[in-house]
N, C-alpha and C positions, 0 to 999 in steps of 0.2 A: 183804632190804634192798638199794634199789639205791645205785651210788655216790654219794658225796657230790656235791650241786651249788650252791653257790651262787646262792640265786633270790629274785625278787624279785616280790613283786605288788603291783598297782596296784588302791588298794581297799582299807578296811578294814572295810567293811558286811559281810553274814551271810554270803555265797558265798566272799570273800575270807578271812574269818576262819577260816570251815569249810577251804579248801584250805590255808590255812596249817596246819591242826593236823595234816591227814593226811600233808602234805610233811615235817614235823617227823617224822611215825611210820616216813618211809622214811628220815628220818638225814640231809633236806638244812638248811643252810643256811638261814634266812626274814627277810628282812625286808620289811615292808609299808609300802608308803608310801599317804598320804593326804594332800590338800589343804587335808580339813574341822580342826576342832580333836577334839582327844578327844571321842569321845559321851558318856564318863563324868564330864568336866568340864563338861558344858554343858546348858543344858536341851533338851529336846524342843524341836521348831523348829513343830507346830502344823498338820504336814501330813502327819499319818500315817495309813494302813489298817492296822488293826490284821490281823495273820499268823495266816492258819486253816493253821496245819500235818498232814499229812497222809499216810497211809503212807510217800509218797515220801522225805517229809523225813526221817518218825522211821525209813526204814531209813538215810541218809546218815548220820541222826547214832550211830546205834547201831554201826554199822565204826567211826564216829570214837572209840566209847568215850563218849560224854556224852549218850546218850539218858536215863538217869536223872536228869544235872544240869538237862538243859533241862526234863524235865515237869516240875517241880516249879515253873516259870512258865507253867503252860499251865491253862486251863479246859477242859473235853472239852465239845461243845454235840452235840449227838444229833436234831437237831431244827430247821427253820425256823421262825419266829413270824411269821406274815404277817401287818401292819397292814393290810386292806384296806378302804378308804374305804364305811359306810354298812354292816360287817359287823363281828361279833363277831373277835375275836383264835381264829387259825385255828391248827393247827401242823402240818407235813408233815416223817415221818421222814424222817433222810437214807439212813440204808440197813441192815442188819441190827442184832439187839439185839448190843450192845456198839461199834457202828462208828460211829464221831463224828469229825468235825471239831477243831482243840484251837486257841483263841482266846488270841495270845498278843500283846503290846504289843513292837512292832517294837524301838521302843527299850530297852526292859528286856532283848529277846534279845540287841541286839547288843552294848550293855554286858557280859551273861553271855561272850559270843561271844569277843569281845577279849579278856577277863579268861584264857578256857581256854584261847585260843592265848599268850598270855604266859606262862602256866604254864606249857604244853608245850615251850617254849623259841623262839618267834616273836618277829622284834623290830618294834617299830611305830615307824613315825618320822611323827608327825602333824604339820600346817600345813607339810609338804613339798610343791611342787607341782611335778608331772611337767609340762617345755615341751617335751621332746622324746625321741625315742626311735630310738634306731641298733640297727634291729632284726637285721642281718646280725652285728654285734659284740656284740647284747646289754649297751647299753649305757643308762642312764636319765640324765639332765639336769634338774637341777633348779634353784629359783631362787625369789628374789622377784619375778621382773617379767619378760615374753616377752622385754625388751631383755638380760636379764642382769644382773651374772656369774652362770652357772651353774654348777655341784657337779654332775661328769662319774661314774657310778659303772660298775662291771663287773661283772655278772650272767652264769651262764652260761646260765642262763633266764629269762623274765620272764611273769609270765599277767597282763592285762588283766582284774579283776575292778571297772572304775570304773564300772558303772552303763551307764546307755541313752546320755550323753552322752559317752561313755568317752576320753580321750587318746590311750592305746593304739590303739583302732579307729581313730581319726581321720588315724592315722599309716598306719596299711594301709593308709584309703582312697588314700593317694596312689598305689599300686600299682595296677601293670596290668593289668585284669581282675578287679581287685576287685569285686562286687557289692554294693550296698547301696540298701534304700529306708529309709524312716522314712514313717506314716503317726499323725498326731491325728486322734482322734475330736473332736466337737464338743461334746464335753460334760467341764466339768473338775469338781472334788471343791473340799470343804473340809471340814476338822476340827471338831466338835462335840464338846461332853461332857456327859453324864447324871452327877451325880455320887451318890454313894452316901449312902443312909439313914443319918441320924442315927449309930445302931449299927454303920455299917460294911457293909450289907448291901445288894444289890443293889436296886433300883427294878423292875426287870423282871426275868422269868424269864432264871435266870443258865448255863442248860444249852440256851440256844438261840440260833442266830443270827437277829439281830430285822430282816423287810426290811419298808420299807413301799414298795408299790410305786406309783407318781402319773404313769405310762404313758410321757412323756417323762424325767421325774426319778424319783429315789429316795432314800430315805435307808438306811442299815443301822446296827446298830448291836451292838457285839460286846464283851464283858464285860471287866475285867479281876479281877485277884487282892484288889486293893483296894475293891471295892465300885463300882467308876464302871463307864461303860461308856463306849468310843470310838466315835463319832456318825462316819460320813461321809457327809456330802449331796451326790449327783452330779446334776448338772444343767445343760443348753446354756451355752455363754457367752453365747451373744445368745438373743432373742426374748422373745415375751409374758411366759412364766415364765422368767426368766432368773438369771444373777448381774448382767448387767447392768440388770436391770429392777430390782434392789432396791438403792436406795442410801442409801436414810435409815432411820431406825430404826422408823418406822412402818411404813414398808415391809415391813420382816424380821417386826415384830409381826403384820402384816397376813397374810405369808404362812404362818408355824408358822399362826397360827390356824385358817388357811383349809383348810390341807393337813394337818398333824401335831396337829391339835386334841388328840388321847390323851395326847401329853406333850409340850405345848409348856411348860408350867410346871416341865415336869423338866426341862429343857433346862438347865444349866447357863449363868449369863450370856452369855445368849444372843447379845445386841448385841454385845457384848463377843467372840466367841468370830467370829462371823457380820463383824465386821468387822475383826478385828485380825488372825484367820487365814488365808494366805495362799490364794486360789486359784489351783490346781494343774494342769496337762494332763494328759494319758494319752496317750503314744506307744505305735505298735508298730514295733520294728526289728529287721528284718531283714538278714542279710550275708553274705557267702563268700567264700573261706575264711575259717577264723576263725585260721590258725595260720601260718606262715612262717619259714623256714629250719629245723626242725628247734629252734628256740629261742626263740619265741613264740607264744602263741596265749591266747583270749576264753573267759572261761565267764559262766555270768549275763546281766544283762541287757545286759553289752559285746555280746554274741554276740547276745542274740535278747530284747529288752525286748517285753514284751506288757502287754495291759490286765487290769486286777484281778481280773475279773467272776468265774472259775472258782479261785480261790485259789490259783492254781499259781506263781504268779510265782519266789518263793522255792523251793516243791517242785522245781521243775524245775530250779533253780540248783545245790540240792544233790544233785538227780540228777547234775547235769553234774561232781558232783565225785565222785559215786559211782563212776560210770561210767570218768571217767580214771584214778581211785585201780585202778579191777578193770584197767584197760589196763598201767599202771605195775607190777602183781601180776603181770601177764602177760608183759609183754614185757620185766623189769627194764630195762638203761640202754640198750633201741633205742627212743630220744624221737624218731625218725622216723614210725617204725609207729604206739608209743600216739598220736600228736596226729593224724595222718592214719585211723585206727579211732576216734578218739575224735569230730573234725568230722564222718566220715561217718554215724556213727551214732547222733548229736546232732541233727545239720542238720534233717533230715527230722522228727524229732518234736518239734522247735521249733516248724515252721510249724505242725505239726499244733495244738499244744498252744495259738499263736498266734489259730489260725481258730475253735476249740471259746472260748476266753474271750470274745471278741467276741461271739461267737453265743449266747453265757448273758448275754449287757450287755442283748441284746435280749429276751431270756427272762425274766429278774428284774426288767428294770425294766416290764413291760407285759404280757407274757402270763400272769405268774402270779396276776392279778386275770382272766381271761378264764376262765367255767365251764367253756368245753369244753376248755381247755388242763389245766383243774388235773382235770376227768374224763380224758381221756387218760393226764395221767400216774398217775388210783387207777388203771386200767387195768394199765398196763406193771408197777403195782407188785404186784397180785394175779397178775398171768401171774408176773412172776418171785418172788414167795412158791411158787407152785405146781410150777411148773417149773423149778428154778434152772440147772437143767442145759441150759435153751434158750435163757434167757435172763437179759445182766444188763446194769442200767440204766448208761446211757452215762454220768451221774452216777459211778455205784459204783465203776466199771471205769476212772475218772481219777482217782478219789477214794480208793478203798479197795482198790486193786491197785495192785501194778507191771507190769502190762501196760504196753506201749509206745502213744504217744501216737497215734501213726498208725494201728496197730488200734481203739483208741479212735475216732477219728475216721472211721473205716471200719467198724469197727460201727455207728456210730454213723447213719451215713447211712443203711444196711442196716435198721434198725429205724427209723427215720422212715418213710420208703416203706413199711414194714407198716404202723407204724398210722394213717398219711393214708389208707389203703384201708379200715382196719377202723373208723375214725371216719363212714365213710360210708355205714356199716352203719343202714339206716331202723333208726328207734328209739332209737339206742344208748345214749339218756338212760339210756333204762326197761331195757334189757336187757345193759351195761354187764358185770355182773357172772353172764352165764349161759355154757352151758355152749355156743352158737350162737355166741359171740365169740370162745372160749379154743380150737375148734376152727378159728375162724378164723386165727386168729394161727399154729397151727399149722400150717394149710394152705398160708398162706404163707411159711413158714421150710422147709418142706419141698419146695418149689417150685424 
């Protein structure tokens, strides 16, 4: 256990919550402060992805001790349901029998979240809002208004867990040599709901995550415990098909019909849901360092905010607290070394993890109606049923491993380049599944 410290994080969402209970388990000091009101007082705000948790997470939260409490909010989905326009309802495993995905309501976790770090002895001070930060003294300032008075406090550490928009960060950037981008894509989300049968029971297959893909937009749609299912429709803010091409309620009826014909009728108040709920952006940021004087530094999307598409967002947040918790094990009270091994060896599988979610936005929403996209990957899935030992899908190995994200992403490229060569294979429709292609693939990995 190391010595006691005095700390504070900025942030009460799932990364936040998570570092607070591990920092309690070394015997510091927590209090977290937040700007929002309590989650557990308030309703849902109507702009949520619901969270596919994933090795990554459920090893973060099993150090923490609460992998048993969190399953017990989780659905495990084993499986895509592809809505594909003009085709029967499809399903493509996600990766070996028993390895699934687990579909969890953001909000119900981080209620859970909050509850176990106040049990663990974490204190939360909500509707606190952070205007400043004296990062050489460790010091946090608070207030109702940027003019003041502000409530001066002393930390001997502070971690930056506020999100993509984060305080903390904001305050770095003023430093020298700081790096930072921010990029939006042009496509933003809104909230939908399916809600549950009569009897409580799901509408659609409740062990699959449901995408329909409509090449520029998409919808998904991912279960909860209660029989609904959370809907989110991603699609441009401008153009033809747009959120701004639909404004009246004809419109919306126009469009479910046109596009989501299979369950526009399930669609829970639809107009209702389509107009009242907010549309949303998707950033991705980026920055360096994340950490300064020995008594500050970023985990979560403070540090490295990415877009939805590959479900990591979360996994990788509590990787990042796995990660310093095994630094903190390591190195007890040299906070120089853990946060300097901990930015170094974050950074890098950030972007990685960064460029792979982007690259499935473009994957999910379009090429998984494309025959030769979805023959290529029975392809990759029969070489690796056969030879697991040459290969495993770049999916599996972000999904159902903890390999690191930059291997990942370097495999990843490595088995592209094979099969763009073995898709060029005359025939491959008809000969796909012979013994002329599994030697090909091998020809090239041995190369």
């Amino acid at each position: 256990m190391q010595k006691e410290k005095n700390v504070a994080i900025v942030g009460s969402g799932l990364v936040g919550s998570l570092l607070a209970i591990f920092l309690r388990k070394q015997g510091h000091k927590v209090s977290v402060f937040d700007r929002r009101p309590d989650v557990r007082k308030v309703q849902f705000s109507g702009r949520s992805i619901n969270l596919a948790m994933s090795n990554r997470g459920w090893k973060a939260l099993r150090e923490a001790g609460i992998e048993e409490e969190i399953r017990k909010l989780a659905l495990p989905l084993d499986k895509r349901a592809m809505h594909v326009e003009g085709q029967p309802v499809y399903f493509q495993k996600y990766g070996d029998e028993g390895e699934a995905i687990y579909s969890i309501s953001r909000g119900v976790l981080n209620r859970k979240m909050i509850d176990l770090a106040e049990a663990a002895g974490a204190q939360f001070r909500f509707e606190e809002k952070i205007w400043d930060v004296d990062m050489r003294e460790a010091k946090l300032y608070t207030g109702d208004s940027e003019k003041g008075p502000w409530k001066e406090y002393q930390f001997d550490l502070i971690f930056g867990a506020d999100g993509a928009f984060s305080r903390v960060r904001h305050k770095m950037q003023r430093q020298s040599r700081f790096n930072y981008s921010q990029h939006f894509i042009d496509v933003g989300y809104k909230e939908l709901t399916i809600p549950a049968n009569e009897d409580g029971t799901h509408k659609l297959d409740n062990s699959s995550f449901h995408i329909w893909p409509r090449g520029n937009f998409m919808l998904i749609a991912m279960p909860n415990l209660n029989g609904t299912f959370t809907c989110t429709l991603f699609m441009p803010f401008e153009g033809e098909v747009s959120f701004e091409s639909i404004v009246t309620e004809q419109q919306a009826d126009a469009f479910f019909e046109n596009y989501f014909p299979d369950i526009k009728d399930e669609i829970y108040n639809l107009k209702k849901d389509f107009f009242n709920n907010p549309t949303s952006a998707m950033v991705t940021i980026k920055c360096f360092p994340w950490s300064y004087y020995d008594k500050i530094t970023l985990v979560g999307d403070s540090a490295h905010a990415i877009v939805p598409f590959y479900g990591q967002g979360m996994n990788a947040g509590f990787e990042d607290i796995s990660v310093l918790n095994a630094k903190m094990e390591k190195y007890g009270n040299d906070w120089q070394q853990i946060f300097e091994e901990y930015q170094t060896e974050r950074k890098p599988n950030a972007d990685a993890i960064a460029e792979l979610s982007y690259r499935n936005f473009v994957e999910m929403s379009s090429k998984t109606a494309d025959p030769m996209f979805l023959l290529r990957k029975k392809i990759e899935k029969k070489f690796a049923d056969d030879h697991p030992e040459l290969w495993m899908p770049l999916y599996s190995r972000v999904t159902f491993s903890d390999k690191a994200y930059v291997e990942a992403l370097k495999v990843g490229d490595y088995q592209r380049e094979i099969m763009d060569e073995v898709m060029q294979i005359p025939g491959i429709e008809e000969k796909w599944d012979s013994q002329e292609v599994e030697d090909k693939i091998i020809s090239l990995i041995k190369k």
